[in-house]
C-alpha positions, 0 to 999 in steps of 0.5 A: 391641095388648095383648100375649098370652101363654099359660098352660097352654094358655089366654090370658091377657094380664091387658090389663084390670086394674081398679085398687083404692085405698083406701076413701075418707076423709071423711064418707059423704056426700062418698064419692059423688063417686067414684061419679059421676066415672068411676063413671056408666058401671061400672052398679054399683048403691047397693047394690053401692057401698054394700058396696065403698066401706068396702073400696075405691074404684075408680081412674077408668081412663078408658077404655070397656074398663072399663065399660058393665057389665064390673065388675057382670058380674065381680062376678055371676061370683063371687056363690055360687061357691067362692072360692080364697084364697091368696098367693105372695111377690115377692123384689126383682129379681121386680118393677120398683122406682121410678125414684126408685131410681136417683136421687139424692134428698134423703131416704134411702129405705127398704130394698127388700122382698119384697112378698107379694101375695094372690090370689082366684079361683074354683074353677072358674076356667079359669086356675089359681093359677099361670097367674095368677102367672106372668101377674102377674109379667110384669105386676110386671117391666113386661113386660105392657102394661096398658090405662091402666096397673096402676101396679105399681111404685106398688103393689110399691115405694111410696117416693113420697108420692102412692104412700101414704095414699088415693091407694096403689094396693093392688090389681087386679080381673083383668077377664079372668081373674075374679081378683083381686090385693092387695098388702094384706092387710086388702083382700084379707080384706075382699074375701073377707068380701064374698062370704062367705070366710075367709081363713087367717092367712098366715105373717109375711113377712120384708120385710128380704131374706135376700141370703145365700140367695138364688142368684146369678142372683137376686143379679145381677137384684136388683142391675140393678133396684135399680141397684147396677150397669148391666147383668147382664154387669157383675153375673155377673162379680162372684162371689155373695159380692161381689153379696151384700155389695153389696145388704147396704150 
């Protein structure tokens, strides 16, 4: 059963996240392989694959939750309406990082980051930008069970090949909640561009954490996910300087 929370006195559960790669390569022809594998029952039509595929391909989820005219009926949602355009950041130790982390590898991995992610809805809609946040940040630390999985730590922390490139999941289509979520910006943009928005240039993200100005209970939950040490027992004994030096290494 999926797990349910409430926000602002409205459930929201984000149980059907539909997730989003990148356009597909290779020539036009061969783009529509994905619309029969997975795609016969999404009841899209040519014209609607027609003006998704530059800007995205749909995963296959594999399960009936996702189909029999659930996409087209969200995507009806938003035709003519006043979209909702905006953008909140992840600091590491807010989302779940890959478990190749707390490996050893053969490769050094790149450092972790503060990952922004992008947000549509409508203006009308019954969950504000909050309640969407707050919803998506269960999601992000793992907390939330997603039907057939929204892969975030896939999305959040790429370090893996089959993380990147056309096979990258860069974002969500919140079936439940007529939202949408990105962790790439030009995604986000095109689909804004779809149904007539604009977004607004967001100011530069400094990916490389500022560990000095973060507060000590963010130090201690940085310090657990990325490994640095066991438990949160084991971080809060340690003083804010000493956990800030270690995440700086």
């Amino acid at each position: 059963m999926p797990s349910t929370g409430v926000l602002g006195g409205k459930e929201s559960n984000m149980y059907l996240m539909q997730r989003l790669k990148p356009p597909r390569p290779g020539p036009p022809g061969m783009k529509a392989a994905h619309h029969v594998f997975g795609g016969g029952l999404l009841g899209l039509s040519q014209g609607a694959w027609d003006a998704l595929d530059p800007v995205c391909t749909l995963d296959y989820m594999g399960a009936a939750e996702y189909e029999f005219g659930k996409i087209p009926a969200f995507f009806r949602a938003w035709v003519e309406q006043n979209l909702d355009l905006w953008y909140f950041d992840l600091k590491p130790g807010e989302y779940e990082v890959s478990y190749l982390r707390g490996r050893k590898t053969k490769r050094p991995l790149p450092p972790v980051q503060v990952r922004r992610v992008y947000g549509i809805r409508t203006k009308d809609s019954r969950f504000s930008r909050e309640d969407i946040e707050v919803a998506f940040r269960k999601v992000a630390l793992g907390k939330t069970h997603v039907k057939s999985g929204a892969f975030h730590t896939r999305a959040l922390d790429p370090v893996e090949e089959w993380d990147m490139g056309h096979r990258a999941v860069l974002g969500w289509l919140c079936l439940e909640e007529n939202c949408a979520l990105f962790t790439d910006e030009t995604m986000w943009r095109g689909f804004a561009t779809l149904f007539g928005a604009e977004a607004e240039s967001p100011p530069p993200l400094a990916l490389t954490p500022n560990w000095a100005a973060y507060k000590k209970p963010e130090l201690v939950a940085a310090a657990v996910q990325l490994g640095c040490i066991r438990t949160k027992t084991e971080a809060n004994k340690l003083g804010k300087q000493a956990l800030v030096d270690l995440l700086s290494k």
